[in-house]
VEXGU-126574 format. One record per residue: residue in one letter; x, y, z of N, C-alpha, C, O, CB in turn. Coordinates in steps of 0.2 Angstrom, whole numbers. Glycine has a CB too. Layout:
N
PT, residu, nc1, nc2, nc3, cac1, cac2, cac3, cc1, cc2, cc3, oc1, oc2, oc3, cbc1, cbc2, cbc3
PT, A, X, Y, Z, X, Y, Z, X, Y, Z, X, Y, Z, X, Y, Z
...
This chain:
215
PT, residu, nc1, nc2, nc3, cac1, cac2, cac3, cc1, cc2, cc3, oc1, oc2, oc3, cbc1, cbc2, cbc3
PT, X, 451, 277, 442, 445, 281, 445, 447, 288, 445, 452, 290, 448, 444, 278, 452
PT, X, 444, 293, 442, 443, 300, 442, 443, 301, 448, 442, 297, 452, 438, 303, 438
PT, X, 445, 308, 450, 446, 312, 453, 440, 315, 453, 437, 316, 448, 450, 314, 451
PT, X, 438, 317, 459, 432, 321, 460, 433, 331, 463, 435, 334, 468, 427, 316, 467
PT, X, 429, 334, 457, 431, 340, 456, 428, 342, 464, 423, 340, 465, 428, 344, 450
PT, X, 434, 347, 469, 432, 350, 473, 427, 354, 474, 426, 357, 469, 435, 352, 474
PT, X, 423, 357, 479, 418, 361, 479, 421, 369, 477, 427, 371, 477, 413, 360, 487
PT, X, 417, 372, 477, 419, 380, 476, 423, 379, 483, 423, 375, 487, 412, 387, 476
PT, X, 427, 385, 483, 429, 388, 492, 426, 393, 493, 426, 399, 490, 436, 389, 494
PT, X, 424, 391, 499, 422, 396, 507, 426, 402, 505, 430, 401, 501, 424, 392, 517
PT, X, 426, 408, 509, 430, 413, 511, 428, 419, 507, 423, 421, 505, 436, 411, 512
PT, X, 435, 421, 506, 435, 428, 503, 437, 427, 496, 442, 426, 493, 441, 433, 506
PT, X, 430, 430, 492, 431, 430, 486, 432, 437, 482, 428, 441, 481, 427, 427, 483
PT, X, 440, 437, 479, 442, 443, 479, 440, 446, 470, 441, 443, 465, 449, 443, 482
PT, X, 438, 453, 470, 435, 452, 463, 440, 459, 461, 441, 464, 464, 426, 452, 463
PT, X, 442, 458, 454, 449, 464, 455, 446, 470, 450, 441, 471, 446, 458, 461, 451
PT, X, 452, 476, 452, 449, 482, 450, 450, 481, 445, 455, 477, 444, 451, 487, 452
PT, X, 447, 486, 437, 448, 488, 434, 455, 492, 432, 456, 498, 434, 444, 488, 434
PT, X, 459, 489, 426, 464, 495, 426, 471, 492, 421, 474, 486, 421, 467, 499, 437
PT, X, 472, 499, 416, 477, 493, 412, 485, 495, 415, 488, 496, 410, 477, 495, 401
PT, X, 487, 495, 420, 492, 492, 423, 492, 486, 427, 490, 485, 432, 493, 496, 427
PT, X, 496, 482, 422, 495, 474, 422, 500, 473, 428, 498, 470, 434, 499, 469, 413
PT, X, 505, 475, 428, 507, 474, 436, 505, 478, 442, 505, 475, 448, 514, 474, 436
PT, X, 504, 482, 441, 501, 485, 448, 494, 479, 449, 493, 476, 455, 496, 496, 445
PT, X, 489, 477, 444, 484, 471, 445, 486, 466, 450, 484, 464, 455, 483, 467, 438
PT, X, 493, 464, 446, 496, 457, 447, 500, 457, 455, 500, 452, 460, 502, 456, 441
PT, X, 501, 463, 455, 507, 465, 461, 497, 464, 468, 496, 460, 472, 512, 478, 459
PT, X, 495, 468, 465, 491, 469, 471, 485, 460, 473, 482, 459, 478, 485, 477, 469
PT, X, 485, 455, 467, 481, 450, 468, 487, 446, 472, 486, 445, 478, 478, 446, 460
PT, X, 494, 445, 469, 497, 443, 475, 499, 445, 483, 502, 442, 488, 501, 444, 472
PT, X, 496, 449, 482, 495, 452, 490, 490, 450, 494, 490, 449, 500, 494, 458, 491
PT, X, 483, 448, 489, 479, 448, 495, 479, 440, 493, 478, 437, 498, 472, 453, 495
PT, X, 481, 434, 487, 484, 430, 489, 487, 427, 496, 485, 423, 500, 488, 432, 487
PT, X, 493, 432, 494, 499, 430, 504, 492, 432, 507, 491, 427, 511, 507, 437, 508
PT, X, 489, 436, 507, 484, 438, 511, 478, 431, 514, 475, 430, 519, 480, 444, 506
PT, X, 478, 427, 510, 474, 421, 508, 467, 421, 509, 464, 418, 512, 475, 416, 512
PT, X, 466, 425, 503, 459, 423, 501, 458, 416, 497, 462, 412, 498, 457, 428, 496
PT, X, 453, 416, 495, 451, 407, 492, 450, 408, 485, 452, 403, 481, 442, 403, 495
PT, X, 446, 414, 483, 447, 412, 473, 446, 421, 472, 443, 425, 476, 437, 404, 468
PT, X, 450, 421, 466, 448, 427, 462, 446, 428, 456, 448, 425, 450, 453, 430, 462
PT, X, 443, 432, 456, 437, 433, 451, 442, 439, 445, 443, 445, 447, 429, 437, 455
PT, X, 442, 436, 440, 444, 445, 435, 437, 449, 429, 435, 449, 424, 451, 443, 428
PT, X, 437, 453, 434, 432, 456, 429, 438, 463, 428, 442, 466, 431, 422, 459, 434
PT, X, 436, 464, 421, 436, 469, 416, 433, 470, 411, 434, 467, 405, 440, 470, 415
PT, X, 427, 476, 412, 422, 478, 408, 425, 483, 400, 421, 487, 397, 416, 482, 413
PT, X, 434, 482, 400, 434, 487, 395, 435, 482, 390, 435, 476, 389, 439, 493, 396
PT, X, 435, 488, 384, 433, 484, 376, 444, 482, 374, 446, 482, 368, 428, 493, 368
PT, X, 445, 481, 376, 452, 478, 376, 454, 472, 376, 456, 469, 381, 456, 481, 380
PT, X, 453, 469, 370, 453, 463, 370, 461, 459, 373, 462, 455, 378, 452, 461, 363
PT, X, 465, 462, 368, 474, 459, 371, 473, 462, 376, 478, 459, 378, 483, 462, 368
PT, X, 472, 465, 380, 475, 468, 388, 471, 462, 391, 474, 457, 393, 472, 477, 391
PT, X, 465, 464, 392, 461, 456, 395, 461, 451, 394, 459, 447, 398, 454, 456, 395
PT, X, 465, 447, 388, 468, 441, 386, 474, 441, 391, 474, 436, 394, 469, 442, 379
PT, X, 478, 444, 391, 485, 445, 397, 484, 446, 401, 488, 442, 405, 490, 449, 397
PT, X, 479, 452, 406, 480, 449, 411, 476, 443, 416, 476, 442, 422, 481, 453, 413
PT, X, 474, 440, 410, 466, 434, 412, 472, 428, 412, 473, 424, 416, 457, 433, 404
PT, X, 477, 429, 405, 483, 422, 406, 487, 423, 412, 488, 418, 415, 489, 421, 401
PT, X, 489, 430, 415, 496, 431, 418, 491, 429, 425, 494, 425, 428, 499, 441, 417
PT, X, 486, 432, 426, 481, 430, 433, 479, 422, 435, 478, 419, 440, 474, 434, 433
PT, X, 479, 420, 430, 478, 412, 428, 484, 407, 433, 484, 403, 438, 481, 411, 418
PT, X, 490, 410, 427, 497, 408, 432, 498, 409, 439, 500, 405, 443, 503, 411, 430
PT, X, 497, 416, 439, 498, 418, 448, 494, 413, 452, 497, 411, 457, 494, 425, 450
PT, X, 488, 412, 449, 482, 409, 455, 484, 402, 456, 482, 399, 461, 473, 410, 451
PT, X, 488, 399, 452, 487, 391, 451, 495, 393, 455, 493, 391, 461, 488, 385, 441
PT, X, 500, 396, 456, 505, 397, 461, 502, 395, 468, 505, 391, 471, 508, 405, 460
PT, X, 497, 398, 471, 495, 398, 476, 488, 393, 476, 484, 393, 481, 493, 405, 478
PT, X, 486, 388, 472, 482, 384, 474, 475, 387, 474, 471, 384, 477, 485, 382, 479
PT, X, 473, 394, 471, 467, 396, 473, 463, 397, 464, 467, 399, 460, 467, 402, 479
PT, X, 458, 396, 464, 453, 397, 458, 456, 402, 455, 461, 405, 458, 447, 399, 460
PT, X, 454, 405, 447, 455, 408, 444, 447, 409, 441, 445, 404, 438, 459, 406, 441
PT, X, 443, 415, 441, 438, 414, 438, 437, 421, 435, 438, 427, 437, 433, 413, 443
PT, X, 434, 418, 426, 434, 425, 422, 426, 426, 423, 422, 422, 423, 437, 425, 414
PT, X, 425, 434, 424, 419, 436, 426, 416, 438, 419, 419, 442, 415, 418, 441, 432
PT, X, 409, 436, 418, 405, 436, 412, 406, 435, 404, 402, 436, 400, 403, 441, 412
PT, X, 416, 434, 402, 418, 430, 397, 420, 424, 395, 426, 422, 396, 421, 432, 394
PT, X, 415, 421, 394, 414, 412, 393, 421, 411, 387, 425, 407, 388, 403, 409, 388
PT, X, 422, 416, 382, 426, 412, 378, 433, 414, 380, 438, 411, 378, 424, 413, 370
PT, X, 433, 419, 382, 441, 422, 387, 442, 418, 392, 448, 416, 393, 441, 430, 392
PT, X, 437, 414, 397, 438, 410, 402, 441, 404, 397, 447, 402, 399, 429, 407, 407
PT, X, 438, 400, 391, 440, 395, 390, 449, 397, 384, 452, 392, 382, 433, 393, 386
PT, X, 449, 401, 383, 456, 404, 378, 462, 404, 384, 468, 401, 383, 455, 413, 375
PT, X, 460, 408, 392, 466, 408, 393, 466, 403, 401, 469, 404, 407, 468, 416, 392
PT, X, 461, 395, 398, 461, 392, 401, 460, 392, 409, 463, 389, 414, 465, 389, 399
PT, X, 456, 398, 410, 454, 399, 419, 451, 393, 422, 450, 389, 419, 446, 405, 421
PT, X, 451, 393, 431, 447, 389, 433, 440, 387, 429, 438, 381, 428, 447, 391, 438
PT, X, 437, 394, 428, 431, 394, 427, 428, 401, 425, 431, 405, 423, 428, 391, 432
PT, X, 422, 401, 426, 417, 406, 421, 412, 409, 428, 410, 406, 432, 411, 401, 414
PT, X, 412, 416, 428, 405, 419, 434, 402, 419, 429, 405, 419, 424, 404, 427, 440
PT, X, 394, 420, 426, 390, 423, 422, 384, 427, 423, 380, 424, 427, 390, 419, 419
PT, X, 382, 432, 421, 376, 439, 424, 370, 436, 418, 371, 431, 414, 380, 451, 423
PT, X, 367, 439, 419, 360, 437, 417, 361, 439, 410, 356, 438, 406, 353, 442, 422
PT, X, 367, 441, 407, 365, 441, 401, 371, 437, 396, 372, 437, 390, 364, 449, 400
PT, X, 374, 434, 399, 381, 430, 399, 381, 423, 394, 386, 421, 391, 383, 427, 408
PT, X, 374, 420, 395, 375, 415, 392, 373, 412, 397, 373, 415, 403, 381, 413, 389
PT, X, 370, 403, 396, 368, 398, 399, 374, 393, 405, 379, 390, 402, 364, 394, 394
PT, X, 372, 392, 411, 375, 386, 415, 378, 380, 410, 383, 377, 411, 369, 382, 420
PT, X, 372, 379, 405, 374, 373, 400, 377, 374, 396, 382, 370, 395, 369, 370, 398
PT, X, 377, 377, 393, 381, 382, 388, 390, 383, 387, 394, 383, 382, 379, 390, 391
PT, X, 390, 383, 395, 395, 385, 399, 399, 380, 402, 405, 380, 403, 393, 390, 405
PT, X, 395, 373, 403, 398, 367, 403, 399, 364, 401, 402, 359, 402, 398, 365, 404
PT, X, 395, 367, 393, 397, 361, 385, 406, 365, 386, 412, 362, 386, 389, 363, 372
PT, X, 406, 369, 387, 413, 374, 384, 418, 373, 389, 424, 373, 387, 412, 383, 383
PT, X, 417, 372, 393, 424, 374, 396, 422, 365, 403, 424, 364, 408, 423, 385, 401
PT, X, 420, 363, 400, 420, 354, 404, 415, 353, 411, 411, 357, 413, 429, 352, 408
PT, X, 418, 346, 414, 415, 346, 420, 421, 348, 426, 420, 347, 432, 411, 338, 419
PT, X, 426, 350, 425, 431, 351, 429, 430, 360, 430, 435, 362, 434, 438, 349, 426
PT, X, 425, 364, 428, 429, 370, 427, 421, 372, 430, 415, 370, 429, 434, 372, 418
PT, X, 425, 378, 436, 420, 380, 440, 412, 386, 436, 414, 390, 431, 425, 383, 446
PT, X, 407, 386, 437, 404, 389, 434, 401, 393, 440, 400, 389, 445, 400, 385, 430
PT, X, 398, 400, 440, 394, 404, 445, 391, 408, 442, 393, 411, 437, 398, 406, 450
PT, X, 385, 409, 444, 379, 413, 442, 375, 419, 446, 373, 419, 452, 374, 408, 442
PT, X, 376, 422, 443, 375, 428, 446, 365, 429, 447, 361, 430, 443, 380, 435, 440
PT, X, 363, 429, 453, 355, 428, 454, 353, 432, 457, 347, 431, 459, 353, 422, 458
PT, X, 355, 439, 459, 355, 447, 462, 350, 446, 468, 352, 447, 474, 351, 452, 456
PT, X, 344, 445, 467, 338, 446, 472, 333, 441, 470, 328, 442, 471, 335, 454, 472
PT, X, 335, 434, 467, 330, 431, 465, 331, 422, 468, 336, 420, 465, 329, 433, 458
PT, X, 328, 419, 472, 329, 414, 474, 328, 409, 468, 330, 403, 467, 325, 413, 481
PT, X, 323, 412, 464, 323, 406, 458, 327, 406, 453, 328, 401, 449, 318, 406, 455
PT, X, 328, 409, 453, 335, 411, 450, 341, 404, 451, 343, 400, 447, 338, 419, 454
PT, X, 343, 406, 457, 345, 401, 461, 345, 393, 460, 349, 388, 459, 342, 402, 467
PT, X, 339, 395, 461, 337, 386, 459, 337, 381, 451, 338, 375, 450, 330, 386, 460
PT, X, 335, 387, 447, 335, 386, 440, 343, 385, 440, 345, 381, 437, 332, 392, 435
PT, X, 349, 389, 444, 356, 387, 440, 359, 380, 444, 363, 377, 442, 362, 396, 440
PT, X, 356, 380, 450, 358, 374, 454, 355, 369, 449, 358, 363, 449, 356, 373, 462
PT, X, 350, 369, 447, 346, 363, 442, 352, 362, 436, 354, 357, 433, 337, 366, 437
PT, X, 354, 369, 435, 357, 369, 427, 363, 365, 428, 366, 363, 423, 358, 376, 423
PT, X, 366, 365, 436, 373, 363, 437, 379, 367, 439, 385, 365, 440, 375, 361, 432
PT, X, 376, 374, 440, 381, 377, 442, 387, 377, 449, 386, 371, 450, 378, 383, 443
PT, X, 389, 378, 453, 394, 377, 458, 392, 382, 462, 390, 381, 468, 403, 377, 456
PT, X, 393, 388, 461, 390, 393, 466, 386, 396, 463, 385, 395, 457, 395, 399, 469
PT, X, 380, 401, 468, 377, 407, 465, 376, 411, 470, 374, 410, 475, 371, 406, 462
PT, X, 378, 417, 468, 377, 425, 468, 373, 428, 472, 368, 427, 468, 375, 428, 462
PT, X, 371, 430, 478, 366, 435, 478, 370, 443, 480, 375, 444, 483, 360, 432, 483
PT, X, 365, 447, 478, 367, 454, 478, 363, 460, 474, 357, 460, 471, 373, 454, 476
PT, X, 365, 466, 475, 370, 470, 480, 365, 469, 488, 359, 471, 489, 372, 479, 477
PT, X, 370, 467, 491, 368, 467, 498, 366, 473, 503, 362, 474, 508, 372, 465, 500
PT, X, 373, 480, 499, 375, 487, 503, 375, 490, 498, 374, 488, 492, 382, 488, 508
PT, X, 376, 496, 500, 377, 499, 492, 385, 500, 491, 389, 499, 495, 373, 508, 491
PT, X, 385, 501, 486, 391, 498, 481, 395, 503, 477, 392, 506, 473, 389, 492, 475
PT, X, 401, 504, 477, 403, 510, 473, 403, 508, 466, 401, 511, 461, 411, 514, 474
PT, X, 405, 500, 465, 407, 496, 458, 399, 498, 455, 399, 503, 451, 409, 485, 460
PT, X, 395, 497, 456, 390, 497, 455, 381, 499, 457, 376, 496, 457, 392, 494, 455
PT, X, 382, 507, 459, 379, 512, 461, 371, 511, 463, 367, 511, 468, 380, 517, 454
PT, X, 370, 509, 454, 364, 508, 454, 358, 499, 453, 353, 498, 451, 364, 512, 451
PT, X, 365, 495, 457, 361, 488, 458, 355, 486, 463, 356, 489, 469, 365, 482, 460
PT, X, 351, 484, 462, 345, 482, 468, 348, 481, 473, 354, 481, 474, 340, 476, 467
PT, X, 344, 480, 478, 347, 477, 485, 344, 470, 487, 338, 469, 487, 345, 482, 492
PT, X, 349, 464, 488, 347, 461, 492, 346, 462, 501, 348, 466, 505, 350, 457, 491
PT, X, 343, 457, 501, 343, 455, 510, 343, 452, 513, 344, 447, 509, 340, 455, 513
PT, X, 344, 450, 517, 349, 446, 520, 343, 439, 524, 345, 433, 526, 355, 451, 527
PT, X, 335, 441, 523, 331, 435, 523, 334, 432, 516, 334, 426, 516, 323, 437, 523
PT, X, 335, 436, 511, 337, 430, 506, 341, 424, 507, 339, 418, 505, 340, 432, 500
PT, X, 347, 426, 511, 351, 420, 511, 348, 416, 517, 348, 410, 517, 358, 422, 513
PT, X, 345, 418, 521, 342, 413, 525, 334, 409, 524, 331, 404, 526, 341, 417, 532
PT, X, 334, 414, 517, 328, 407, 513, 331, 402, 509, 328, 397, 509, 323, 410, 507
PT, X, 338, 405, 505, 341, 400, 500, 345, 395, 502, 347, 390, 499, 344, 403, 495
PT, X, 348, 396, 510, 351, 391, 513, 352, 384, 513, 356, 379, 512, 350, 393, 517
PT, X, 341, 384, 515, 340, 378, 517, 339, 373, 509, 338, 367, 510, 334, 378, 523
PT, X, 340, 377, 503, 337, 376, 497, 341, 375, 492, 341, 371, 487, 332, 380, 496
PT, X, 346, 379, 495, 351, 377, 487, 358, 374, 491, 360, 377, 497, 353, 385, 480
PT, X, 361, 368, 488, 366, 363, 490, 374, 365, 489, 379, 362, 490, 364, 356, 486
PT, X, 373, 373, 486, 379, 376, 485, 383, 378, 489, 383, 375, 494, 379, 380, 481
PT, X, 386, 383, 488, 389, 389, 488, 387, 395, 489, 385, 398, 484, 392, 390, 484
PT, X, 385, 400, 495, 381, 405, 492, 386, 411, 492, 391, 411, 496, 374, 407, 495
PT, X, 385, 414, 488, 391, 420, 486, 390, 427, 486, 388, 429, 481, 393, 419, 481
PT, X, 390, 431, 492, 387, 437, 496, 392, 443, 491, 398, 442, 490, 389, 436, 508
PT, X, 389, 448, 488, 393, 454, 484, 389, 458, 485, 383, 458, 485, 395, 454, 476
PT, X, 395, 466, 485, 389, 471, 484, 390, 475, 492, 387, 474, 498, 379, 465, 481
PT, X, 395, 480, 490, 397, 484, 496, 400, 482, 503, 399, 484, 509, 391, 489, 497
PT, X, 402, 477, 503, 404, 472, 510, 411, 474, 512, 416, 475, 509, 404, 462, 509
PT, X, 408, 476, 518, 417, 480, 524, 416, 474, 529, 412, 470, 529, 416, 490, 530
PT, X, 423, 474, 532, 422, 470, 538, 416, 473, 544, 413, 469, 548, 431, 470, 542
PT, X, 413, 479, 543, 409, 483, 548, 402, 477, 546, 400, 473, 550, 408, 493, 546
PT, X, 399, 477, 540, 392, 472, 539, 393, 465, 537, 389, 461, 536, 385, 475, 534
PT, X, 400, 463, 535, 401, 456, 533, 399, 451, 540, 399, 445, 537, 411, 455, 530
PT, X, 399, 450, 544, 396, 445, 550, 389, 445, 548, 387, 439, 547, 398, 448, 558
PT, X, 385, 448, 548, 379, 449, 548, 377, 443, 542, 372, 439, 542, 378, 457, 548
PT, X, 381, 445, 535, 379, 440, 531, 382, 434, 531, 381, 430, 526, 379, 443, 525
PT, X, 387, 433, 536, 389, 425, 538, 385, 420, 542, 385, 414, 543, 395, 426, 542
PT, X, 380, 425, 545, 377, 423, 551, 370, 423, 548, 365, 422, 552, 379, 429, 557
PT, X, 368, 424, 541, 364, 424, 537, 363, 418, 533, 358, 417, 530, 365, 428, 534
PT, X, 370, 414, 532, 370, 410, 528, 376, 409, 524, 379, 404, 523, 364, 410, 525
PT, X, 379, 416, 520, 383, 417, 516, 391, 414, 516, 395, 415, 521, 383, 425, 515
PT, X, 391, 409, 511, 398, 404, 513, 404, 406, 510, 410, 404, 512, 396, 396, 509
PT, X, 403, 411, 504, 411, 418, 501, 406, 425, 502, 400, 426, 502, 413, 416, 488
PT, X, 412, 429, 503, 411, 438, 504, 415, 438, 497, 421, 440, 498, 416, 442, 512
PT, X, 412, 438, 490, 413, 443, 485, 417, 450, 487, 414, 452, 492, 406, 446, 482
PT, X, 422, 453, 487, 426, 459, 490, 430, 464, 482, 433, 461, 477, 433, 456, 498
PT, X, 428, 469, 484, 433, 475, 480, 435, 480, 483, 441, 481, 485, 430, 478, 474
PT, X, 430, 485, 485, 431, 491, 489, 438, 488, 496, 444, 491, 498, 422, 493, 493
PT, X, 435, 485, 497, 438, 483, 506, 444, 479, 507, 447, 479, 512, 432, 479, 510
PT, X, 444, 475, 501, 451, 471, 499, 460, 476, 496, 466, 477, 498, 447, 467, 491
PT, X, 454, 479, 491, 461, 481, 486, 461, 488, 488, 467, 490, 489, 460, 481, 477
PT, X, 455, 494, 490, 458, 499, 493, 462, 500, 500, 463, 496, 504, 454, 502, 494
PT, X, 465, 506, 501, 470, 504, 506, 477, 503, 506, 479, 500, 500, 468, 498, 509
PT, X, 483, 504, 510, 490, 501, 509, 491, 494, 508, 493, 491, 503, 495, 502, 513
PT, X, 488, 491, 514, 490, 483, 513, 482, 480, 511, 476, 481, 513, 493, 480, 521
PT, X, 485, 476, 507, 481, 471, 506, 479, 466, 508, 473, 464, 508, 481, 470, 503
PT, X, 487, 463, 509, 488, 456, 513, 483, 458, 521, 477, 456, 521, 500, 454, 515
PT, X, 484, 461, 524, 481, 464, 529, 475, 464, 530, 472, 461, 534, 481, 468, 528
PT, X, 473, 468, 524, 464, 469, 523, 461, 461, 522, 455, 460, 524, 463, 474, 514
PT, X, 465, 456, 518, 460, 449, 517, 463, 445, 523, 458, 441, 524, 461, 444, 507
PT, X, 468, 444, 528, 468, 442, 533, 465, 445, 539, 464, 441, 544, 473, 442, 533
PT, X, 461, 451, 538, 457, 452, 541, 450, 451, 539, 446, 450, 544, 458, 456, 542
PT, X, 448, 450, 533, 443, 448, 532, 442, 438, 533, 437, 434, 535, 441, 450, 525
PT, X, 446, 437, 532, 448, 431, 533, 445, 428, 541, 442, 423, 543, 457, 432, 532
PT, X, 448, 434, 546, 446, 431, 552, 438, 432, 554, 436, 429, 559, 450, 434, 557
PT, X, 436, 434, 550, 427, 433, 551, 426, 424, 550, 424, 420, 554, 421, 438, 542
PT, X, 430, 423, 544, 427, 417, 542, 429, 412, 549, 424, 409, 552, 433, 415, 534
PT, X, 435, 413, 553, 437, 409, 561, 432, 410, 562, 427, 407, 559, 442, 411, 567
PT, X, 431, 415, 566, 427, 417, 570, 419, 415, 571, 415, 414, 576, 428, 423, 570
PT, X, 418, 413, 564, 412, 411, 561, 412, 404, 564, 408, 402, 568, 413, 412, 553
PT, X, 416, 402, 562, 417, 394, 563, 418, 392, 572, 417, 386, 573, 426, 392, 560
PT, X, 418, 396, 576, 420, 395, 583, 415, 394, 587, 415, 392, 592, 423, 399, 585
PT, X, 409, 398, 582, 403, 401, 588, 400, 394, 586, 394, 393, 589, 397, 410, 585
């Protein structure tokens, strides 16, 4: 009898900076790691194929050290080369199905759904594991994304059977508010990796997630 693939995890999903110092990358995902977040995401939007091939393998290895996801953000065939958990994909990325003929039924898939509940629903139809909503705050990563609201998550709660996955300018200062909304992972960049400690920074984000749990 197979084994049945675990759901996404809850908590802090950490998403990394751009930058071609492969260990400074590596040095700081291990931190927030010890730190214990739940899954990290690698986005890098530069045209560097060998660099984002190594550090998408090298982050691969790190993440399976600690037991937590590996997810390549918006390259389906890098997700499947350097064997990641799985694949996030944005609205221009390619399909849920697409994404599951390629990389199996073990390997996590997330859909990026910005401000749209149907969105949402079309990718929970299609099979996805988590979906996306955002930007919630405004965002340095991203200046100029729409805004969600935080009625969204309390509309898509009762509707979609996933994961919902809250991004898009979040500090420990408004991250309760979208726990308390519905939001089951905090997407994090700014608030994670800036700063001395890291480990720190996601142990502290971390304790929303308690605290969450207590009330």
């Amino acid at each position: 009898m197979s084994a049945v693939k675990p759901e996404f995890p809850g908590g802090v999903y950490a998403i990394t900076q751009e930058t071609a110092d492969t260990a400074h990358l590596l040095a700081q995902v291990e931190a927030a790691l010890r730190g214990g977040v739940a899954a990290v995401q690698y986005r890098d939007k530069s045209g560097d194929v060998a660099r984002r091939h190594e550090q998408a393998s090298e982050l691969v290895a790190l993440c399976r050290r600690f037991k937590v996801p590996l997810i390549v953000n918006d390259d389906l065939r890098l997700a499947d080369l350097c064997d990641a958990d799985g694949v996030h994909l944005g609205r221009d990325d390619g399909t849920v199905r697409e994404a599951r003929i390629i990389l199996g039924k073990d390997k996590f898939i997330g859909a990026s759904c910005y401000q749209s509940l149907d969105l949402a629903l079309a990718a929970q139809a299609a099979g996805a594991d988590y979906v996306a909503f955002g930007s919630f705050f405004p965002s340095p990563t991203k200046p100029d994304a729409g805004r969600a609201s935080l009625d969204l998550l309390r509309e898509a709660a009762p509707q979609i059977h996933l994961p919902l996955v809250a991004i898009g300018g979040i500090t420990l200062a408004n991250a309760p508010a979208l726990l308390d909304a519905g939001a089951d992972c905090l997407a994090v960049l700014s608030a994670l990796f800036e700063g001395a400690d890291v480990s720190a920074n996601a142990q502290a984000l971390n304790q929303l997630f308690a605290t969450e749990s207590e009330q």
